[in-house]
N, C-alpha and C positions, 0 to 999 in steps of 0.2 A: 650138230645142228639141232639136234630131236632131244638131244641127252636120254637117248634110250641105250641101255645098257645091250651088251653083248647077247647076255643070255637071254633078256627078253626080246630082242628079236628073235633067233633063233626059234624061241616058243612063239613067237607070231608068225613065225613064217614055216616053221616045224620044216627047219634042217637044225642039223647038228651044230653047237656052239662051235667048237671046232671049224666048221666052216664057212663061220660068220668071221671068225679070227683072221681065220688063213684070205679072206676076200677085203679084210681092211690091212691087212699086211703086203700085197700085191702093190709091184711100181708100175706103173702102165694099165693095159690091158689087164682085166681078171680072166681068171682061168677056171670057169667052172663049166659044171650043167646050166645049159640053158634053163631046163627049165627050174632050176636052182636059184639060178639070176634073175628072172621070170617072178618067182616067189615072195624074192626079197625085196624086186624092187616093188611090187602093187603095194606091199606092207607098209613103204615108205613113201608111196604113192598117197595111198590113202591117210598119211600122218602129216600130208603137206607140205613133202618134195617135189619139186617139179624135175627133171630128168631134160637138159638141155642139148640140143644137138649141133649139128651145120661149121662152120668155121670155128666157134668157141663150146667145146662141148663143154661140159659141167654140170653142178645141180643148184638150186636156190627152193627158197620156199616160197612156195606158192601166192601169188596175194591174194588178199581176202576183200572180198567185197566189201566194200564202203558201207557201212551200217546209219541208215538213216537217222535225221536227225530227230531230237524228243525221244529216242528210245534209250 
């Protein structure tokens, strides 16, 4: 979604590449530290994923506000 590579997340979220690997390789449920998941996900938060929950969980990006017009 982001085209952010592996190891730059891991350096944005300062865990181990490794364990950015091993959480997009998961079928289901990931299987970390919370506060591992916690890390990764504000990183991706703040890049403009929203994190969807309730009957359809998922993720998408975030919409952007309408930018007025003449600018």
């Amino acid at each position: 979604m982001l085209g952010i590579e592996q190891i730059e997340l891991a350096k944005r979220a300062r865990v181990a590449r490794g364990t950015i690997r091993r959480m997009e390789s998961f079928e289901g449920e990931i299987g970390a530290r919370t506060s591992t998941l916690s890390k990764v996900q504000a990183i991706l938060e703040r890049a403009g994923v929203e994190f969807l929950g309730g009957d359809q969980p998922g993720v998408r990006m975030r919409k952007q506000p309408a930018k007025p017009s003449g600018s």
